[in-house]
NUKOL-451348 format. One record per residue (C-alpha): x, y, z. Coordinates in steps of 0.2 Angstrom, whole numbers, padded with zeros to 4 digits, always signed. Each point is the difference from the previous one (the first is absolute). Last residue first. Layout:
# NUKOL-451348
XYZ...
***
This chain:
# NUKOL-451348
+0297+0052+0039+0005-0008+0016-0009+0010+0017+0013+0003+0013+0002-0010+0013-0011+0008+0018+0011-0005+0016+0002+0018+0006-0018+0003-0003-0009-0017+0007+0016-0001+0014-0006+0019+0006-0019-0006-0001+0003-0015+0011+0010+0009+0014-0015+0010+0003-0012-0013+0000+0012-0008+0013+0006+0013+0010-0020+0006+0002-0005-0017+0004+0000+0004+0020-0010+0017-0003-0013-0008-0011-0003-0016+0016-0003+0015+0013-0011+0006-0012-0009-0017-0001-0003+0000+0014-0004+0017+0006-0015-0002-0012+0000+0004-0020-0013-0011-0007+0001-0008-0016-0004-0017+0007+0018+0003+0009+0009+0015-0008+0020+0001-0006+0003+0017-0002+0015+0009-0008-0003-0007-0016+0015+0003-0013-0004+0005-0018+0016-0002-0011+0003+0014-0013+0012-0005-0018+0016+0003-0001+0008+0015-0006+0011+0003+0016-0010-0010+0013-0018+0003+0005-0011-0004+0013-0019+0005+0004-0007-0002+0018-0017-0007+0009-0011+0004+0015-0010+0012-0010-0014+0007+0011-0017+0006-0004-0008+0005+0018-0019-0002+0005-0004+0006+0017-0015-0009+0011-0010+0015+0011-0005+0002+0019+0014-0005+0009+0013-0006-0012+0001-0016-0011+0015+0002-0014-0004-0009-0016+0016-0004-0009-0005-0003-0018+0018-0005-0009+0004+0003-0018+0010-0012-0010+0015+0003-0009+0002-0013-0016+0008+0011-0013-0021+0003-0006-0006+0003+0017+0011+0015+0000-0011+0007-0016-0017-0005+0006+0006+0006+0018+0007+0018-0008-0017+0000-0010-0012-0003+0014+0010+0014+0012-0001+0014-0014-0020-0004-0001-0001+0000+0020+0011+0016+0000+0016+0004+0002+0009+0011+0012+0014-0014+0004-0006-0017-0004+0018-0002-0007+0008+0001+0015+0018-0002-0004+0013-0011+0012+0015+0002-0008+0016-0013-0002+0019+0000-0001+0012-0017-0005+0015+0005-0005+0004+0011+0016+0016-0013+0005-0010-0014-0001-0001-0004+0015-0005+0016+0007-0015-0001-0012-0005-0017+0007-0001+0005+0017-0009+0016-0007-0014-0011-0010-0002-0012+0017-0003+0018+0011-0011+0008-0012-0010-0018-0001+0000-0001+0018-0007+0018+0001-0013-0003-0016-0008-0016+0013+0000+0011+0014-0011+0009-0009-0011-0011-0007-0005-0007+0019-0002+0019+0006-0011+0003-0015+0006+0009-0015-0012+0017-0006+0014+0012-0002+0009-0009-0014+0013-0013-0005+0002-0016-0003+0003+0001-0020+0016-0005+0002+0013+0004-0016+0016-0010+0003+0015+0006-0011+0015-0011-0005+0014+0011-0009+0014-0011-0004+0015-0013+0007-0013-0006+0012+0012-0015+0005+0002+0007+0017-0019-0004+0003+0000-0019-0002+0014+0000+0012-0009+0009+0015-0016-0010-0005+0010-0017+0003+0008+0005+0012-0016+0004+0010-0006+0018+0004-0004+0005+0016-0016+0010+0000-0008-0015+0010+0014-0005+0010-0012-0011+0012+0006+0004+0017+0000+0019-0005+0014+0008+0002+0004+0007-0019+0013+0012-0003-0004+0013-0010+0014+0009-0008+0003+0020-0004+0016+0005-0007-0004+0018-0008-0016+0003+0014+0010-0008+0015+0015+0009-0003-0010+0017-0002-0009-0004+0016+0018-0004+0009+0009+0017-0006-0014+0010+0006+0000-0008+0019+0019+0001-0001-0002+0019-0003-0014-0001+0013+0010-0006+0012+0016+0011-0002-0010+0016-0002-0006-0006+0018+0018-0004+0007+0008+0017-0008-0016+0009+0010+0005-0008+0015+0016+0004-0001-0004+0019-0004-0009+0000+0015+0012-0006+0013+0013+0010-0009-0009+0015+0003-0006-0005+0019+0020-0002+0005+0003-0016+0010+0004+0005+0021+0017-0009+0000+0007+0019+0006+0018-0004+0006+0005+0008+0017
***
């Protein structure tokens, strides 16, 4: 009579051949995802979709353009920080695009200063055209203060910097609105700066 009865060893070593199988495919898809990574945008209204236009705009980058945003810190509000995620995903879009031409850093420069340190870097930032933001959170028992600098420097090659204003406010206030309203015209003030710098003729002497 022929034993069909399946042999426990080769059970087991199948089934470990299967799990060592899932986990190397498992590996191999993460570090695809990380080299080759895309977002695809779903949402209805293709908000970190970038137009033709933009897409176009970016592959003439044919140098170094570096974005410097000053959102940054410990202290941002919900509201601020959804606004320095859009513009991180809005700066990457445009940095795929351009074939890594264009890169950026968001810096704190509030960072372990104090008050006289803070005044200074404001004067000085308020001289290239950033301006500061109060945003005045309203907890509990207490109202918070918070210095924020919803604005970015640009520069291309040896041209000169471009300030670009991340916010756009309503009577100077800072509500949902008008945060919602910052986040839709990021393509375009971002766009803006990059056609400012790669667009710049050089001075006639």
């Amino acid at each position: 009579m022929v034993n069909n009865k399946p042999n426990k060893r080769s059970v087991k070593q199948q089934s470990f051949i299967e799990l060592a199988l899932l986990l190397l495919v498992i590996i191999v898809a993460n570090v695809l995802a990380s080299q080759y990574y895309k977002k695809f945008d779903l949402t209805k209204e293709k908000r970190y979709t970038l137009s033709n236009t933009s897409v176009q705009l970016a592959k003439k980058v044919n140098d170094r353009l570096f974005f410097k945003v000053y959102l940054e810190g410990d202290n941002l509000s919900s509201k601020f920080k959804r606004l320095r995620t859009a513009t991180l995903d809005m700066l990457t879009e445009f940095r795929d695009m351009s074939g890594n031409k264009i890169d950026f850093e968001f810096v704190n420069v509030f960072k372990d200063k104090d008050d006289k340190e803070k005044a200074e870097i404001i004067k000085q930032l308020n001289n290239k055209g950033i301006q500061y933001y109060n945003d005045i959170e309203i907890g509990a028992d207490q109202q918070k203060r918070n210095l924020i600098l919803p604005a970015a420097e640009v520069s291309y090659g040896a041209n000169k910097e471009y300030v670009v204003n991340l916010l756009n406010t309503e009577m100077g206030r800072a509500e949902e609105t008008a945060i919602n309203k910052s986040i839709e015209g990021l393509e375009y003030e971002i766009a803006n700066a990059i056609r400012k710098c790669i667009n710049q003729k050089p001075k006639k002497i």
